[in-house]
C-alpha positions as CSV (number, residue, x, y, z in Angstrom):
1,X,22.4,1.7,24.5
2,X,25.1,-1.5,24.4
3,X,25.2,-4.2,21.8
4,X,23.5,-7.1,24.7
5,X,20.4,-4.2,25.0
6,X,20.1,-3.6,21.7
7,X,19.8,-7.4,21.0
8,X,17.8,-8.3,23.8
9,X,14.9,-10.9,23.0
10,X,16.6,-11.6,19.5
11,X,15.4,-15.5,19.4
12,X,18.0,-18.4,19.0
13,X,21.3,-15.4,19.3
14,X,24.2,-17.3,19.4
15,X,26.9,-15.9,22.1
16,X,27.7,-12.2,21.7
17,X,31.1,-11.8,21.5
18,X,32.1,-10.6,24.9
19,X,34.8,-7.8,23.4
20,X,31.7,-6.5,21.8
21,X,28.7,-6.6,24.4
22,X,29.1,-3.7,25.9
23,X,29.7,-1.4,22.9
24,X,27.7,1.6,22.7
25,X,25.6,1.1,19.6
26,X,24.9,4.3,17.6
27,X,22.8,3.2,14.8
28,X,21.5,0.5,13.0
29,X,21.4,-0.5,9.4
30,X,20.6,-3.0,6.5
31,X,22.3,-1.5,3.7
32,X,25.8,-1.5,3.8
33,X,26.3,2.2,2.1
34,X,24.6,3.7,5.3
35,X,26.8,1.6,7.9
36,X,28.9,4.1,10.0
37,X,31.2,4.0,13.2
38,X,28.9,2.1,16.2
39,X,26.5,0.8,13.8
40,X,25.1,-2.9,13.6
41,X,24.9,-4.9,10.3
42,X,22.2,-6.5,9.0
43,X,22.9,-8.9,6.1
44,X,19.7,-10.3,4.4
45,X,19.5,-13.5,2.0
46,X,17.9,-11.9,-0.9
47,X,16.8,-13.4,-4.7
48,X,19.5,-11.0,-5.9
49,X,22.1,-10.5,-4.0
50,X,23.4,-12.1,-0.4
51,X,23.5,-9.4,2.0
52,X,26.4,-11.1,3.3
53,X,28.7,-10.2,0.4
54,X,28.9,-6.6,2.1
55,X,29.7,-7.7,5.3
56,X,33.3,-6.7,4.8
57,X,32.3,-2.8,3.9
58,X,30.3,-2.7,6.6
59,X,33.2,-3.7,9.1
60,X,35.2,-1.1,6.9
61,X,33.2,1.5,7.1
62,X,33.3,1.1,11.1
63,X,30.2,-1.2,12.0
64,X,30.6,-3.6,15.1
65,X,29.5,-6.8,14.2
66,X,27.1,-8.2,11.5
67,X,24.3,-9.7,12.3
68,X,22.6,-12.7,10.0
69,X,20.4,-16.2,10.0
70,X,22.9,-17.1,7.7
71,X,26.4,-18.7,8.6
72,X,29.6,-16.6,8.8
73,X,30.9,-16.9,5.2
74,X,34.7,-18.3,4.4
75,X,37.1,-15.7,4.4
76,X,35.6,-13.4,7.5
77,X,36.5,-12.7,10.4
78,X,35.0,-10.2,12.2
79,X,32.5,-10.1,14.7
80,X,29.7,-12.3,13.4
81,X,26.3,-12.8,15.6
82,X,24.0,-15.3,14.2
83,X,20.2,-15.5,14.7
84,X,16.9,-17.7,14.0
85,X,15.1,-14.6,11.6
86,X,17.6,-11.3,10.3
87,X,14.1,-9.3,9.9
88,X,12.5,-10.5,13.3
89,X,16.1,-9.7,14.6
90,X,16.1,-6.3,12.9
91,X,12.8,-5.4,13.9
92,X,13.8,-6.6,17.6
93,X,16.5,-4.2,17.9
94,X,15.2,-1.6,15.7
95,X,12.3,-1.2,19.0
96,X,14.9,-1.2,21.5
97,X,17.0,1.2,19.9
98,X,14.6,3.7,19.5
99,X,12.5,2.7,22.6
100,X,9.7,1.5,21.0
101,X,7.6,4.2,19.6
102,X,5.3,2.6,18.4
103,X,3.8,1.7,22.3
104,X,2.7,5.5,22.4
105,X,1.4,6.5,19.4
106,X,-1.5,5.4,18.4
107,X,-0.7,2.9,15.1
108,X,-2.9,2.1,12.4
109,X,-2.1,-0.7,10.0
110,X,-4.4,-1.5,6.8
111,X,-3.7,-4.2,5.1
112,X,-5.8,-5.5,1.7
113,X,-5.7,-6.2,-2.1
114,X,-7.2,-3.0,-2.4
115,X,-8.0,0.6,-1.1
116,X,-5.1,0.8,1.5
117,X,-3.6,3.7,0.3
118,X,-7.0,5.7,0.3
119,X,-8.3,4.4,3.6
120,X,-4.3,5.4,5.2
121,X,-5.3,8.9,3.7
122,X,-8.7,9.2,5.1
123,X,-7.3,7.9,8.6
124,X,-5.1,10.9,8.9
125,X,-7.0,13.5,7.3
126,X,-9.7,12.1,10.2
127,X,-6.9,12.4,13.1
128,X,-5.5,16.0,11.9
129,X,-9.2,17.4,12.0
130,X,-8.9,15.9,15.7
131,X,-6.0,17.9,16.5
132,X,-3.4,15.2,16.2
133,X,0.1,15.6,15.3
134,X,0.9,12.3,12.5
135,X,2.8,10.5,10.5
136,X,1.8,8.7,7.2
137,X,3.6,5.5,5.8
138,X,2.4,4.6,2.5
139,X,2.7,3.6,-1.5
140,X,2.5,7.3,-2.5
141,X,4.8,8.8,0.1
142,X,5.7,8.8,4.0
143,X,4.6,12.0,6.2
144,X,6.3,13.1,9.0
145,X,4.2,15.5,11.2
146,X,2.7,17.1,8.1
147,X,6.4,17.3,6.1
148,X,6.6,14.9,3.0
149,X,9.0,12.5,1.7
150,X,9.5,10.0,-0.7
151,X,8.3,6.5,-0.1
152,X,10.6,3.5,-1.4
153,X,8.5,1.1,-0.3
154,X,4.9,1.0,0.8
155,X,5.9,-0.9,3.9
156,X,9.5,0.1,4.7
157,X,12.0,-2.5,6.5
158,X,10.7,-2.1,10.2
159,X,13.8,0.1,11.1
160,X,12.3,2.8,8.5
161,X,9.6,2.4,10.3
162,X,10.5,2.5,14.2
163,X,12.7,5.1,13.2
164,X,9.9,7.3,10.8
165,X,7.7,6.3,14.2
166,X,10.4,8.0,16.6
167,X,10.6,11.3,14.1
168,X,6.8,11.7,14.5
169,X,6.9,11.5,18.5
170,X,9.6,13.7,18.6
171,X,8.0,16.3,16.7
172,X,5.0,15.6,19.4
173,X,3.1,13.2,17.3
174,X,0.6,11.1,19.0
175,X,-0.7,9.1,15.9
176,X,0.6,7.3,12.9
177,X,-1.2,5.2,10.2
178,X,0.9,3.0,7.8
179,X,0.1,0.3,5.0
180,X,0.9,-3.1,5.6
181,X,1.9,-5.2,2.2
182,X,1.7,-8.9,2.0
183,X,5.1,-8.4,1.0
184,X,5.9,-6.4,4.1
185,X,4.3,-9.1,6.5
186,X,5.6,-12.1,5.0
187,X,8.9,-11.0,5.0
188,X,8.9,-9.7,8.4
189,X,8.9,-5.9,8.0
190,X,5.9,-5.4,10.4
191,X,7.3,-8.0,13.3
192,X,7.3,-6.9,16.4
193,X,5.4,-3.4,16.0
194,X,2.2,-2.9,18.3
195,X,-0.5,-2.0,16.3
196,X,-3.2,-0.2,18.4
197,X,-5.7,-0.4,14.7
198,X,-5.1,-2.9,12.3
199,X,-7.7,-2.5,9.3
200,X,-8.6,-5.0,6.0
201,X,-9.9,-3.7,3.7
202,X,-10.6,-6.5,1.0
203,X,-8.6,-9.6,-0.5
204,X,-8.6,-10.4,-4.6
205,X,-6.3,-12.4,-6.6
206,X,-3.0,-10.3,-7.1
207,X,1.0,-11.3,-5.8
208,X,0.9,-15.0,-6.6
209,X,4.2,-14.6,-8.0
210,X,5.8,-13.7,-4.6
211,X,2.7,-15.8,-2.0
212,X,2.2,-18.7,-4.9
213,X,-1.4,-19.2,-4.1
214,X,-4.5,-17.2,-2.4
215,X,-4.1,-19.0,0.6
216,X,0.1,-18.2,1.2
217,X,-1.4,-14.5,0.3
218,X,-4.3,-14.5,2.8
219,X,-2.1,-16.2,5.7
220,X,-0.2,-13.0,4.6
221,X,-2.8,-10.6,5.6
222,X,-3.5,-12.9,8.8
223,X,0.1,-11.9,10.0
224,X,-1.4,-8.3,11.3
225,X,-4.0,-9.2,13.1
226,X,-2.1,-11.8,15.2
227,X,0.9,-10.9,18.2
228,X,4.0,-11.4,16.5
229,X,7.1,-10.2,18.4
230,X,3.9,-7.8,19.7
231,X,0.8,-7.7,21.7
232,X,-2.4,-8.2,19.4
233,X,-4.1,-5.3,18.1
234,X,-6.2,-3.4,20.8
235,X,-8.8,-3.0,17.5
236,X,-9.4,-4.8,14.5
237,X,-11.8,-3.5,11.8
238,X,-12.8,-5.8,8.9
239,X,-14.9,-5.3,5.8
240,X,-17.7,-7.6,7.0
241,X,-18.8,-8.2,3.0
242,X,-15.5,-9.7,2.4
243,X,-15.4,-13.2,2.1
244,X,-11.6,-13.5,3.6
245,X,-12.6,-10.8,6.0
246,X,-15.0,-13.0,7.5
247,X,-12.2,-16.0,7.7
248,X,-9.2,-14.0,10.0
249,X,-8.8,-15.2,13.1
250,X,-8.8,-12.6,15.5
251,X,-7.5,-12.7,19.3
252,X,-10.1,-12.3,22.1
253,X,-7.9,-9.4,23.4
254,X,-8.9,-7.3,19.8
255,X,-12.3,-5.7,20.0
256,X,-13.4,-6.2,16.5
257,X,-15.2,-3.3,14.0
258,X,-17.2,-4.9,11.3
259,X,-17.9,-2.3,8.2
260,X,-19.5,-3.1,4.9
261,X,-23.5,-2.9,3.6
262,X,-24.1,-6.2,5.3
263,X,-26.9,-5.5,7.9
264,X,-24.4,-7.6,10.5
265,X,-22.3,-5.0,9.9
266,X,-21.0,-3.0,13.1
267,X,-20.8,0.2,11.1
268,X,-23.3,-0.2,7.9
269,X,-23.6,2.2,5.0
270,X,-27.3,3.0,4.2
271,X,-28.9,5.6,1.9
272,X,-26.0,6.0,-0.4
273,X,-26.0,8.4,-3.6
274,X,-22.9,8.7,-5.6
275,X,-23.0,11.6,-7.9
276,X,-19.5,13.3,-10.6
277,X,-19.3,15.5,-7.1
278,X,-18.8,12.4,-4.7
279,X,-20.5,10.4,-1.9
280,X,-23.4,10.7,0.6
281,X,-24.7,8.0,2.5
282,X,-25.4,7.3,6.3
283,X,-23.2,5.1,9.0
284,X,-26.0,3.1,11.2
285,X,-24.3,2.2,14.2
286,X,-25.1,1.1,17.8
287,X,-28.6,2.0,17.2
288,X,-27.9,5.3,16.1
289,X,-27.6,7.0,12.4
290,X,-24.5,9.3,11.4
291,X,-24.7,11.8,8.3
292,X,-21.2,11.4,5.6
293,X,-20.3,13.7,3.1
294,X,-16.9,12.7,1.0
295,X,-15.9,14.2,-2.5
296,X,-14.6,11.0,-3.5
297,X,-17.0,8.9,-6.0
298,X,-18.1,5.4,-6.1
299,X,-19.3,2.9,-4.5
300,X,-15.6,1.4,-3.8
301,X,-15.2,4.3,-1.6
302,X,-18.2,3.9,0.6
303,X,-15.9,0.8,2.0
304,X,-13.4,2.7,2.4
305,X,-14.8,5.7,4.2
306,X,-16.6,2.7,6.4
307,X,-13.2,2.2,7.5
308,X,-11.8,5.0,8.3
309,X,-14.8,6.1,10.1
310,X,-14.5,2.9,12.1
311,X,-11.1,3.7,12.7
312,X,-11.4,7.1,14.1
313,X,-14.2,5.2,16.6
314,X,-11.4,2.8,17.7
315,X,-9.6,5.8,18.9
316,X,-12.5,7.6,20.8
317,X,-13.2,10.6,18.1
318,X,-16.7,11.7,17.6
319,X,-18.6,10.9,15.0
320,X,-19.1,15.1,14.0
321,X,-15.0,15.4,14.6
322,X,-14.9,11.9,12.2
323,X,-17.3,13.6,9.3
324,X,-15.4,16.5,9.1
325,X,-12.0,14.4,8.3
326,X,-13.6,12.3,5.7
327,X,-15.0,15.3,4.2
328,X,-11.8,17.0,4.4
329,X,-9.8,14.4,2.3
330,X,-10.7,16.2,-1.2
331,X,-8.4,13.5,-3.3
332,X,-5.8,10.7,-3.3
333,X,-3.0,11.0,-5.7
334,X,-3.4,8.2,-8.6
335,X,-7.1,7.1,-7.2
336,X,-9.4,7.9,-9.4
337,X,-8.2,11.4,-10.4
338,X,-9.5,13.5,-12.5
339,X,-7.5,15.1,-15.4
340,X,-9.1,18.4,-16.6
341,X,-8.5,20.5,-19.4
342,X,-11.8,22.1,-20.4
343,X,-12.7,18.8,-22.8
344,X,-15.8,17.4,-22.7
345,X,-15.3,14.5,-21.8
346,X,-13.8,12.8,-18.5
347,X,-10.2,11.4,-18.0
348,X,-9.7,9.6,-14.7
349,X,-6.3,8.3,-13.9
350,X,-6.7,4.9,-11.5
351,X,-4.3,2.9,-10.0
352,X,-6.3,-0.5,-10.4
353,X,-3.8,-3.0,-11.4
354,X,-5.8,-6.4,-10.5
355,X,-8.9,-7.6,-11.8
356,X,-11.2,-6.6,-9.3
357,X,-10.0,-3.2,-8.9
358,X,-10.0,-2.5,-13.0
359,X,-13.6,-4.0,-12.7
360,X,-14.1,-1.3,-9.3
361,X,-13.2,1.3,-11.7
362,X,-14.7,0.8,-14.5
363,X,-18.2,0.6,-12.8
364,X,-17.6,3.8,-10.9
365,X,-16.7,5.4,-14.5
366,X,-20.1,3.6,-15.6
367,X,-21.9,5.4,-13.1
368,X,-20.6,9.1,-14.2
369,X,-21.9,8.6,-17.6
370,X,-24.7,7.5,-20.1
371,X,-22.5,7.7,-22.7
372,X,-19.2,5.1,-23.5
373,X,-16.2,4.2,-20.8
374,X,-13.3,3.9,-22.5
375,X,-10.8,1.5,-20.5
376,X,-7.1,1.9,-21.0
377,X,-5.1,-1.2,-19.2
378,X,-1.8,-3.0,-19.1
379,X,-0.2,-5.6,-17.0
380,X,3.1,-5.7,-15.4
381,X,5.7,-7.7,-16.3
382,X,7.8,-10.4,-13.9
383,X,4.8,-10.2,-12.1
384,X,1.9,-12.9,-11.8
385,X,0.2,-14.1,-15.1
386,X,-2.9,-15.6,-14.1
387,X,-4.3,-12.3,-13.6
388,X,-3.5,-10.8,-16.9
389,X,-6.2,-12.9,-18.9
390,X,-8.5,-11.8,-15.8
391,X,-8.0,-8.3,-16.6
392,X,-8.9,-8.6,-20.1
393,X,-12.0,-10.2,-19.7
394,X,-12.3,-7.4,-16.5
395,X,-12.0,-4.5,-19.4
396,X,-14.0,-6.1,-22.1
397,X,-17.0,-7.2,-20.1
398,X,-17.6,-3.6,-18.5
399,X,-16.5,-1.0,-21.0
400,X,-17.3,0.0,-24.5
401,X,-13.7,0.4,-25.9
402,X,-10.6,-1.3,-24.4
403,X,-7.1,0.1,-25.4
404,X,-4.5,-2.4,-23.9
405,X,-0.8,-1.5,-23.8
406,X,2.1,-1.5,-21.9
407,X,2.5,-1.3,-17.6
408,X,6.1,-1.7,-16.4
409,X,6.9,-4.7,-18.7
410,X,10.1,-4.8,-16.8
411,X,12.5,-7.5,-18.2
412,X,9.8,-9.0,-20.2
413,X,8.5,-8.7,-23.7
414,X,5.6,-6.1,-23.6
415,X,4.0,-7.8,-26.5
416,X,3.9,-11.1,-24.8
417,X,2.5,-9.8,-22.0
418,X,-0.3,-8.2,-23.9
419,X,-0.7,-11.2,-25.5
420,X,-1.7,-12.6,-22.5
421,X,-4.1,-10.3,-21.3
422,X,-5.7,-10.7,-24.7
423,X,-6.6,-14.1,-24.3
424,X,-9.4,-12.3,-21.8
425,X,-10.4,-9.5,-23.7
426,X,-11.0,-12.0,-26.4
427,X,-13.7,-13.5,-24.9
428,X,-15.9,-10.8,-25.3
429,X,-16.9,-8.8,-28.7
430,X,-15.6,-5.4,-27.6
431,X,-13.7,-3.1,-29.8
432,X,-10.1,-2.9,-28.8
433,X,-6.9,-1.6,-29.6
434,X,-3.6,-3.0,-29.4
435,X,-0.7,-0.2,-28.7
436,X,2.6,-1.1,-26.7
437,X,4.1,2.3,-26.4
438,X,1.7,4.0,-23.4
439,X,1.8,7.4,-24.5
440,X,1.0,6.6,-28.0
441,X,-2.3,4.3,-26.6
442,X,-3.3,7.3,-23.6
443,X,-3.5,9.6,-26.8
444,X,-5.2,6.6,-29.0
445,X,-7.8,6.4,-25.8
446,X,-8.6,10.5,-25.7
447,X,-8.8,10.4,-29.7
448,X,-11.5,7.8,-29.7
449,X,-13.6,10.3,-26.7
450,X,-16.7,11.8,-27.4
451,X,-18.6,14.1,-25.3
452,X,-19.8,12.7,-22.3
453,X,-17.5,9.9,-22.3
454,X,-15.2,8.7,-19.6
455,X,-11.5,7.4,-20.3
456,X,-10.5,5.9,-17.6
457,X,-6.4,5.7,-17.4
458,X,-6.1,2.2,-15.0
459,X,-2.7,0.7,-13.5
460,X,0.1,3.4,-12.5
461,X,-2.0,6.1,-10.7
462,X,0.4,8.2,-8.8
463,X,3.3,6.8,-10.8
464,X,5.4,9.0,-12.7
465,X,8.1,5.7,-14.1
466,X,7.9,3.4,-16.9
467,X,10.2,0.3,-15.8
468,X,11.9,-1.1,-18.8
469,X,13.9,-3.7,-19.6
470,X,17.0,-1.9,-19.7
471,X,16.3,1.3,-18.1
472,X,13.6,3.4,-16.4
473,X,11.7,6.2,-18.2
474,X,9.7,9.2,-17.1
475,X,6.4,8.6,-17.6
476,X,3.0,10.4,-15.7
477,X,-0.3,9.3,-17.1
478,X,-1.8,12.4,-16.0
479,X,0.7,14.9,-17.6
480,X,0.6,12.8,-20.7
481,X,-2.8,13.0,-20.7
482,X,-2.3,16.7,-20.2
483,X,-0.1,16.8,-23.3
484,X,-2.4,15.4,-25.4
485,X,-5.6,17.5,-24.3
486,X,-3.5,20.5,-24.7
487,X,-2.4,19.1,-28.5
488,X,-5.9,18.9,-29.3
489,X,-6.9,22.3,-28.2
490,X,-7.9,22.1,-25.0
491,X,-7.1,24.2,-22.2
492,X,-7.5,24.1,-18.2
């Protein structure tokens, strides 16, 4: 494929330079380390560092021309291509170069504050029961027809993606299911790819830093379910008991799912029991009831199984093919995870890192127990700040014991941003205690258990990194947690 292909539909390109139109491209990239002979540049403003400022390695290394909405800078002089949108423009040529996978294989985005990365795992454990050959694209890692790798981001720039989206279809992948971040939307990482699903799961207050306000964030979200560089969605499902759900504006080519408890629900949960061994509740739809069985707990989840099972309806599966997936989906990395060591007591390792999701948690850990939930918390730093006094007063109203400390304080004082979340655990009389150093507080936390009580580990789930100011530390909650069962005598 030649430069002009490559770059056709690129909006507002100024003239390709006609010594260059009718290179053969042989690659594509963003980054200016992984720009080879025949590649195109892509150079991105960024808030820390001008993308433009590699253009001259790029040209060195062998690439034919950068591309850039910004202007050609002073002291260039290669082939320069400038454009309305660099990520639109990447995403534009990232489909023509790989022929646009994502018009094949059936492509699922979920978007949402919360639950994305559980519903993306439900999704495809529902399409591999079906037979289907996937790929995965998500916070915890990217799949590639069953073969893992590392995720960098939970939505990668879109030519990760078109070109994760080619590895799966050449590997004879039919189906794919990716998250979709504010983040990713906003900044154009999903332009331009067809979604044949896209799924929201819920919206609560978190990224005001980056979207500024809870509108910015929910025109965010809106972003999927519109055509952007693409056609619309051929499906949308939406949690029907979420109040921004109920607000997106969908086209009148997307046949629309609505999940959730409310009896206008398209897919409603009825009968649910939630037990320590997980979930089982009925699907009424269309007139007709549907048996689920999921070993995943809480109430939280019922939404979440609502949408995968909708999901797997949007592609034509049966509903007996559909059970069978959900059931198969034993556990999610970092999502409520279990930590066992023969104690008698529970340790569950969460994720939640925004008010509603800490206050998700805790009542599932409520549920489990007659005894005491024990809430462990921190907040991160260069991150938003209204929500840290709304996750105090998240962990103080709901549990018996709150041990605040340290989440990724990043360049910022960690005992500022406790201070912070303070202010909302104030508010309530609940014993807490105050220790920086997480590893110190997870063992505080399991010290303070009794039998029967549930310490519930919230805010870096899967994570195995501590970001600190000046450097980045290994650091698992669940191994620690491991460590200090095992230095109290207990054993798996």
């Amino acid at each position: 494929m030649i430069v002009s292909e490559v770059l056709s539909g690129v909006a507002q390109l100024s003239e390709i330079p006609a010594a260059i139109a009718g290179t053969v491209v042989r690659g594509l990239a963003y980054d200016s380390r992984k720009a080879r002979a025949g590649f195109l540049f892509f150079a991105f403003p960024g808030s820390h560092a001008d993308g433009r400022q590699f253009s001259n390695a790029a040209i060195e290394a062998g690439a034919i021309a950068i591309i850039s909405e910004l202007p050609r800078p002073e002291g260039f002089d290669g082939p320069w291509i400038q454009v309305r949108h660099g990520r639109e423009a990447l995403a534009i040529a990232a489909g023509n170069f790989y022929n646009h996978p994502d018009r094949r294989l059936g492509l699922t985005g979920i978007t949402g504050t919360n639950g994305k990365t559980t519903t993306t795992f439900l999704i495809d454990s529902i399409l591999r029961i079906a037979g289907k050959i996937t790929g995965l694209i998500g916070t915890i890692e990217y799949r590639v027809a069953g073969a893992p790798r590392k995720a960098v981001n939970t939505t990668p720039e879109s030519l990760d993606v078109f070109q994760i989206l080619s590895e799966v279809e050449a590997a004879g992948g039919t189906h794919a299911t990716t998250e979709v971040s504010s983040h990713g939307l906003a900044l154009g990482r999903a332009y331009g790819i067809h979604f044949h699903t896209a799924v929201f799961t819920n919206l609560t207050i978190d990224h005001l830093d980056f979207h500024h306000s809870m509108e910015e964030y929910f025109a965010a979200k809106q972003m999927l379910f519109e055509a952007r560089g693409a056609e619309p969605p051929r499906y949308a499902v939406i949690n029907r008991d979420d109040a921004y759900g109920r607000k997106l504006q969908i086209n009148p080519a997307t046949e629309v799912f609505w999940y959730g408890l409310d009896e206008d629900a398209t897919a409603r949960a009825q009968k649910v029991s939630s037990t320590f061994e997980g979930l089982r509740f009925e699907v009424r739809y269309s007139g007709r009831t549907y048996p689920l069985e999921s070993p995943l707990v809480g109430e939280v989840n019922v939404y979440n199984i609502l949408a995968a099972w909708c999901a797997g309806m949007s592609y034509g599966l049966g509903p007996e093919v559909i059970a069978r997936g959900i059931a198969e989906c034993k556990a999610v990395p970092g999502r409520f995870e279990r930590v066992q060591s023969g104690q008698r007591f529970l340790v569950i390792v969460d994720y939640a890192h925004t008010d509603d999701a800490l206050r998700n948690a805790i009542r599932v850990a409520r549920g489990m127990t007659k005894k005491r939930v024990i809430a462990l918390f921190g907040c991160g730093g260069d991150r938003d700040r209204s929500k840290r006094p709304l996750m105090g007063m998240a962990a103080a109203e709901n549990s018996d014991l709150v041990v605040l400390t340290s989440d990724n304080p990043r360049s910022e004082d960690p005992l500022a941003i406790m201070n912070d979340a303070l202010v909302g655990i104030r508010r309530f009389d609940t014993p807490h205690i105050i220790e920086p150093d997480r590893e110190k507080a997870i063992r505080k936390a399991i010290e303070q258990a009794e039998p029967g009580d549930v310490v519930l580990l919230a805010g870096k789930g899967h994570e195995t990194y501590q970001v600190l100011k000046d450097r980045t530390i290994d650091l698992d909650d669940r191994e620690v947690a491991r460590r200090v069962l095992k230095g109290f005598g207990y054993s798996a």
